[in-house]
Every structure is written in structure tokens, then in C-alpha cells.
C-alpha positions, 0 to 999 in steps of 0.5 A: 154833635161831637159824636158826628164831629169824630166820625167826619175827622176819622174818614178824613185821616183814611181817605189821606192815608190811602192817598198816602198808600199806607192806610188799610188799603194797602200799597198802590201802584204807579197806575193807580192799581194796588198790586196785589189786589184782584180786580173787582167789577165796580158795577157790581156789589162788593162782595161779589167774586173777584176775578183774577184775568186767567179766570176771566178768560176761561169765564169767556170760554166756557158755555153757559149750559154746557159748562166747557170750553170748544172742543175745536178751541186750541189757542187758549191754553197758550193765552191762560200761560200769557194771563199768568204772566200778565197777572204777574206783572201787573201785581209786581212781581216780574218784569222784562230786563232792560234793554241796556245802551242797545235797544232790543226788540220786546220778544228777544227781552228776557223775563226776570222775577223782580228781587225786591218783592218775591212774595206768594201772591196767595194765588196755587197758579200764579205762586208755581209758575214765579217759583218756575221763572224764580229759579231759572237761571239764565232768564228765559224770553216770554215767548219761551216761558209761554211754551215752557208754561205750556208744556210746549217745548221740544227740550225735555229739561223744561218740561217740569215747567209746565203748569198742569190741568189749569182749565181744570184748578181755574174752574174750581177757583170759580167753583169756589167763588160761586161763579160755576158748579160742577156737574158729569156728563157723559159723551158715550165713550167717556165720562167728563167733568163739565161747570156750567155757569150759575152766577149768570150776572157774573157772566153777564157783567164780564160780556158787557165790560168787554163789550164797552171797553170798546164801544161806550167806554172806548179809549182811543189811546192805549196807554190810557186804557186800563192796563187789565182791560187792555190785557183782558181784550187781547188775550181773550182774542189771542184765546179765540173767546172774544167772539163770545162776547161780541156775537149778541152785540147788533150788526153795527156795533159788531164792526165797531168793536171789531174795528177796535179790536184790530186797531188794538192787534196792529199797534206798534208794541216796541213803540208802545212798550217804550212809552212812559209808565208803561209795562213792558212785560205786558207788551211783550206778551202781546207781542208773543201773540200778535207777532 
């Protein structure tokens, strides 16, 4: 009895300290979210991987069998460099200047490492491009360090910002993480590294939390949707891989979520940025893309 006693009065001390923030579960956000935690899928065992958005997109990208994403596929380059941004904000470490006494519009806002918590998020991809805005001095716009982390910008001083091969590093993330293998196959003229899909289930869950963020689980505000979901449906379209994850949904339920989708796409970001417990950054992205 006592045994059991000391076992209920130690969960009660944990589950106050995580509702404090200070217990083993590290800080927690504003929203709930602790900041420099990847996401997990709750539907799925918890020791299964932890996707990062950037590697979610690319999961959208990728086909299953052939394990590369479309040739004719040219938007999701600049979408990753928008996911690194987003990943950043949303995991504290940078933010969109305020916008003083004289409101500016989101695209002409600067992007700026947050001082107070300028630490290696342990992520290669995330950590290089905080040293890149880190060191930038004036700060740049978010139009400007998606060209810049792109590699496509006609001033040749800020070509060293470029993130290189990331399709390439965030495949092998995945790689690690069990979710693709690694594979040649030869096209005729060249030889290429592709990654099939292996943890199909993987796959499987990311294509239905897409697609009941907007059917099912559709939230009809987004401000109450949460902020990496919101993040991963409008990126993956500014990518061009949501259709991916809409082509086997029914005729009705395709116009549904696309409905949605477009709905999400002609909001008014400046509004929406200027909202409470918002993140502007975020939108900002959004607003580099849907412009």
C-alpha cells in the first residue's frame, strides 16, 4: 500500500512540474509546444521517428518506389528554405523585427536571430543557416534569406548563404531515422542516388494527417490550428507535394480539402500576423510564397 502510495505521489510531482515547464520535459511554449522538440505523431508508437517539417515535405515529395522527387518539380527548393525558417521560428530562435509606431507590411519586416536563445538547435541544417542570419548584419527581409538559402540571388556576396544539397542531407536524416533506404539506379546517361520509401506506415500517417487537418480535424480558424500543421499544408503546397497527399482521397473529399487549401492560401496574412499569440515570421513566410 505504501509502495503504491509513493508511485501515485511521485507521478502527481511530474505531471505539476511539466505544467510548471520545469520538469523533465523541458521549457514549453506559448502555444503549448516545447521549442526545441521535433514533432511527434501521436497516433504512432513513441519511439518511432520524429520528423522535423523540412523532412516532411520532402517525405511528401519523394515517391514511394522510386525514392526521388519530380523531375518537373521546381518550387520545392525555395519551400525547404521556407521550412528552415519556419522550423527556426517556431523553436525560438529567430523572429520578424517589430514593426515600431509605423506598421509595415510582413515581406518588408526584417528577419533577426533572437539574442536570448541563440543556441545549436542540434539539427546540421537548421544550426548553418542560424549561423548565416546570426551574422548578417543589417538583417535581411524573409523574401531575401529564402533567395539567399536558396542560392538564388543575382548578388554574388551572398552566394556563401546558400544551404547546399539538402534534398540530399534530409534524405539521409531520413535514412537514419529508418524512414527511406538508399539505393542506384541508373537513368542511361548517369547513375543516381535515389531513397525509396521503406517505413511505408510512416509515410502513411504524414498523407492521413494532411489529409484530416482538412477534412476531419478541420479547424476553421487559423489561429487555433496548430502552428506546424498550418506551416506543413502551406508549405508542402508552396512546394507543389500536397497533391500527393490528395490524389487517393474520393472526388468529394478532394474538393473539400481543396477548398480548404485555397481558403488557407487567400487569407489575410498582415491581419493574421497581427493577431495575439501569433508568429509573424511564420507568416511572413507564408506571405513570401502566396504574394
Amino acid at each position: 500500500m505504501e509502495r503504491a502510495e509513493g508511485l501515485v505521489q511521485r507521478r502527481n510531482v511530474a505531471s505539476r512540474e511539466r505544467a510548471a515547464g520545469s520538469g523533465p520535459a523541458g521549457p514549453v511554449a506559448a502555444d503549448g509546444s516545447s521549442p526545441d522538440v521535433e514533432e511527434a505523431d501521436t497516433d504512432g508508437d513513441s519511439k518511432q521517428a520524429r520528423l522535423t517539417l523540412m523532412e516532411q515535405v520532402l517525405m511528401l515529395g519523394i515517391k514511394d518506389r522510386e525514392g526521388y522527387t519530380s523531375f518537373w518539380n521546381d518550387c520545392i527548393s525555395s519551400g525547404l528554405r521556407g521550412c528552415v525558417l519556419v522550423e527556426l521560428a517556431t523553436r525560438g530562435r529567430i523572429e520578424l523585427e517589430k514593426s515600431g509606431p509605423r506598421r509595415r507590411r510582413l515581406l518588408a519586416r526584417k528577419a533577426k536571430v533572437l539574442i536570448k536563445n541563440d543556441q545549436p538547435t542540434g539539427d546540421v541544417l537548421l544550426d548553418e543557416a542560424l549561423r548565416h542570419i546570426k551574422e548578417t548584419e543589417p538583417p535581411e527581409s524573409v523574401q531575401c534569406w529564402i533567395e539567399y538559402l536558396s542560392g538564388e540571388t543575382w548578388n554574388p556576396l551572398k552566394l556563401r548563404y546558400q544551404l547546399r544539397y539538402v534534398r540530399e542531407r534530409l534524405a539521409k536524416n531520413l535514412v537514419e531515422k529508418g524512414v527511406l533506404t538508399t539505393e542506384k539506379q541508373n537513368f542511361l546517361l548517369f547513375d543516381m542516388t535515389t531513397h525509396p520509401v521503406t517505413d511505408t506506415q510512416a509515410k502513411q500517417r504524414l498523407v492521413k494527417k494532411v489529409q484530416d487537418a482538412v477534412l476531419s480535424k478541420w479547424v476553421n480558424d487559423p489561429q487555433r490550428m496548430d502552428k506546424r500543421v498550418l506551416s506543413l499544408l502551406i508549405l508542402a503546397h508552396a512546394s507543389d507535394v500536397l497533391e500527393n497527399a490528395f490524389s487517393p482521397l474520393s472526388d468529394d473529399d478532394y474538393e473539400v480539402a481543396t477548398k480548404r487549401i485555397r481558403e488557407l492560401t487567400e487569407l489575410d496574412l498582415d491581419a493574421e500576423a497581427a493577431k495575439p499569440n501569433s508568429l509573424p515570421l511564420m507568416w511572413a513566410v507564408f506571405a513570401a510564397f502566396l504574394k
